[in-house]
Residue, then its C-alpha position, 0 to 999 in steps of 0.5 A: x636642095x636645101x635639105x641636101x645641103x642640111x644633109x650634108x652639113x649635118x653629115x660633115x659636123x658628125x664626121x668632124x665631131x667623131x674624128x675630133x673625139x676619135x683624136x682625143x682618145x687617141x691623144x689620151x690612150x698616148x698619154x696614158x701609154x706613154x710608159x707602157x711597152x711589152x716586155x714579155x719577150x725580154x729575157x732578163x735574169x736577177x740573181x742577188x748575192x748576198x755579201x753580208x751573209x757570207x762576211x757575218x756567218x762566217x767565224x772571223x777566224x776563219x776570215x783571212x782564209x775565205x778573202x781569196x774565195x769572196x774575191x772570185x764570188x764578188x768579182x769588183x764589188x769586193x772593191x767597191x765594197x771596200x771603197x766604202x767601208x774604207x779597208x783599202x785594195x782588197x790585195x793588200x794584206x792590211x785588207x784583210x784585218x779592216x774585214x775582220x774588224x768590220x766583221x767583229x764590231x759589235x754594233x756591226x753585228x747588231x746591225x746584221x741581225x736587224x736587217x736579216x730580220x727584215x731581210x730573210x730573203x730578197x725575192x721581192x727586190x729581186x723581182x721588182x729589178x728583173x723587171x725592171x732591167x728587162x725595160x732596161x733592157x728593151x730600151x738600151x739592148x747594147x748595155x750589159x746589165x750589172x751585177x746586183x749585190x746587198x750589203x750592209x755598209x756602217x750606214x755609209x751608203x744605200x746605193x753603190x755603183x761600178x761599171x758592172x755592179x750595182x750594190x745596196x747597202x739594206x742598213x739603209x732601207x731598214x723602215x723609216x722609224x728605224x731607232x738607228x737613224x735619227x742617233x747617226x743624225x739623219x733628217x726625217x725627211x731622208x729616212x722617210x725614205x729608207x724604206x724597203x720598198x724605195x730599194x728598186x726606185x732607188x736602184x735604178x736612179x742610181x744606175x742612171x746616175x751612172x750611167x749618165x752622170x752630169x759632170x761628164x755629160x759635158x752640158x754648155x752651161x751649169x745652171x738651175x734649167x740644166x739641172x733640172x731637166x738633167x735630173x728631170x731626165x733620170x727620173x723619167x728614165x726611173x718611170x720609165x723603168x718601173x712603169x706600175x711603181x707610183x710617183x711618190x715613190x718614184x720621186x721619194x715624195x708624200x702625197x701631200x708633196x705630189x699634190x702640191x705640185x700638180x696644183x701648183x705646177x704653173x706656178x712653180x714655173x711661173x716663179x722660176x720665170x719671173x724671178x729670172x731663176x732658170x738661167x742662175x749659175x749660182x751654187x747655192x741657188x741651184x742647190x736650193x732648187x735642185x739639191x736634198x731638203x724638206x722643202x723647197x725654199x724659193x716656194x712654200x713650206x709644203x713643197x718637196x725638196x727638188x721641187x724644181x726637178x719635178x718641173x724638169x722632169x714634166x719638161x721632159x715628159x712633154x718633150x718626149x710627148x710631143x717628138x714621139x720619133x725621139x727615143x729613150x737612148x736619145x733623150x739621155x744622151x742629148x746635150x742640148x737642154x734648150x732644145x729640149x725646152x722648146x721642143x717640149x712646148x712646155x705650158x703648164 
C-alpha cells in the first residue's frame, strides 16, 4: 500500500510538473506571439505617387498649365501639401505662383536632386507600408486605408496626414549626417532619426496619431499617467503594425537607451511612484516626461527622451497580456486609463 500510495504521489508530482511546464510554454509561446498574426489572406495594395517628381521635372513654365492635371492626380493631398509649403487654396490663383516659386528656389532644387539620389525609387517604403496596413487591415477591417504620397516640404515636416492620405516629406529622412540638418537647427538627437529606414515606423505613428489623437479622445484627466499610457497606446499600435521592425527603431531610441529601460524599468516607475508624478497636470512636468528631448530629465543622463512613455506602453502591453478577449480597436478607443492601469496587473 505503501508503495501505491509512492506510486501515485510520484505520478501526481509528474503530472502537476509537466502541466506547470506545459503552462510556461504556453505562457511564453503568448508572450512570444503576442504580436504575431497571419496576414497572408489580407489584400492590401500600396502605390506611392511621387509628387516631388512631377512638381521638379516639369519646366516651370510649363507649371500653371499642369495644376489642373496635379489636382486630379493628387485628389487632397495637393491641399495638404499646400498647408505646408504655405501656398494657400490650391483654387485660388495666387496658388499657382507660390508653386512655382516653390518649384524654381534654388536651394529647392538642391534639395531634389539629393534626395532622388537617395530616393531613386520607393520600392522598399513601399513594401514595408503594404505590409503593414495589411495588419492595419486585419486589426481595423472598417477603416479605409490612406493614400500614400512622397514629397519634399522645405524640411517642414516629415509625416502629414488627412483623413484619407498619408504624406511623407523624404527631405526629412535624408540620413542622420545629412549637412542640412544641423544648418536648419535641428537637435541630434532628432536627426538621429531622419533616417530612411524611420520612414514606415514613423508613417504608421502618425496614422495613429490621426487616428486617434488625444486632444478628441476626450480623456477625464490630462496628466503624465494619461499621456503616457495614451502615447504608450500608439506605440503598441505601431508594434502591432510592424511586428519584425525592432524596438529602437520602433521607439527612435539607441540601443543603449533600450538597454537603460529594460534595466531600469522598475525604477523608473518606482520615481514616478514616490514622487507623486503619475497624477501631475502640470505642462512643463508632463512634457519632461513625455515630450521630445535627449533625455529624460526626472531620470539619468542615459534615458531616452519619453522615457515615461516607454513605461506606458509596457502598461499596455501588460494590459493587452493580461485581457486577452480585449481587442486592438478596443484598446484605442478606451477612454478609461485607469482601468486600463489596474487591469494590467502592472509590476515591473
Amino acid at each position: 500500500m505503501k508503495v501505491l500510495i509512492f506510486g501515485l504521489t510520484f505520478y501526481w508530482m509528474k503530472t502537476r510538473y509537466f502541466l506547470l511546464l506545459l503552462s510556461i510554454i504556453v505562457t511564453a509561446s503568448c508572450r512570444r506571439d503576442q504580436y504575431r498574426i497571419n496576414v497572408s489572406s489580407v489584400n492590401v495594395r500600396i502605390d506611392i505617387k511621387r509628387l516631388e517628381k512631377d512638381l521638379f521635372t516639369i519646366d516651370p513654365s510649363k507649371l500653371p498649365s499642369a495644376v489642373p492635371g496635379l489636382k486630379k492626380e493628387y485628389n487632397g493631398f495637393l491641399q495638404l501639401f499646400s498647408n505646408v509649403i504655405n501656398t494657400g487654396n490650391v483654387n485660388d490663383s495666387s496658388f499657382t505662383d507660390g508653386l512655382v516659386n516653390f518649384c524654381t528656389d534654388r536651394m529647392n532644387n538642391e534639395v531634389y536632386a539629393r534626395t532622388i539620389k537617395i530616393f531613386p525609387d520607393v520600392n522598399i517604403i513601399q513594401d514595408g507600408l503594404t505590409e503593414a496596413f495589411r495588419h492595419y487591415k486585419f486589426y481595423f477591417p472598417g477603416k479605409i486605408i490612406p493614400g500614400i504620397y512622397t514629397c519634399t516640404t522645405g524640411f517642414n515636416y516629415s509625416i502629414i496626414t488627412g483623413d484619407s492620405a498619408l504624406g511623407v516629406g523624404l527631405d526629412r529622412y535624408l540620413g542622420a549626417d545629412c549637412e542640412y540638418y544641423p544648418r536648419l537647427g535641428i537637435y541630434k538627437y532628432i536627426s538621429d532619426r531622419m533616417t530612411p529606414r524611420h520612414i514606415v515606423p514613423d508613417c504608421m505613428y502618425g496614422w495613429a496619431d490621426s487616428e486617434w489623437p488625444i486632444d478628441s479622445m476626450r480623456y477625464e484627466k490630462d496628466n503624465v499617467l494619461t499621456e503616457m499610457i495614451h502615447y504608450g497606446k500608439l506605440w503598441y499600435f505601431e508594434k502591432c503594425m510592424l511586428p519584425d521592425v525592432n524596438d529602437e527603431l520602433l521607439f527612435g531610441f539607441t540601443p543603449g537607451q533600450i538597454k537603460f529601460c529594460r534595466n531600469n524599468e522598475g525604477q523608473m516607475w518606482q520615481y514616478l511612484v514616490e514622487h507623486n508624478l503619475l497624477f501631475n497636470t502640470e505642462q512643463l512636468t508632463i512634457r519632461k516626461l513625455t515630450g521630445e528631448g535627449p533625455f529624460t530629465g526626472y531620470f539619468t543622463n542615459e534615458s531616452p527622451g519619453r522615457a515615461a512613455v516607454w513605461v506606458g506602453f509596457r502598461i499596455v502591453e501588460s494590459y493587452m497580456s493580461k485581457n486577452p478577449g480585449v481587442k486592438l480597436r478596443d484598446l484605442m478607443e478606451e477612454k478609461n486609463i485607469q482601468l486600463i492601469l489596474e487591469k494590467s496587473k502592472y509590476h515591473p
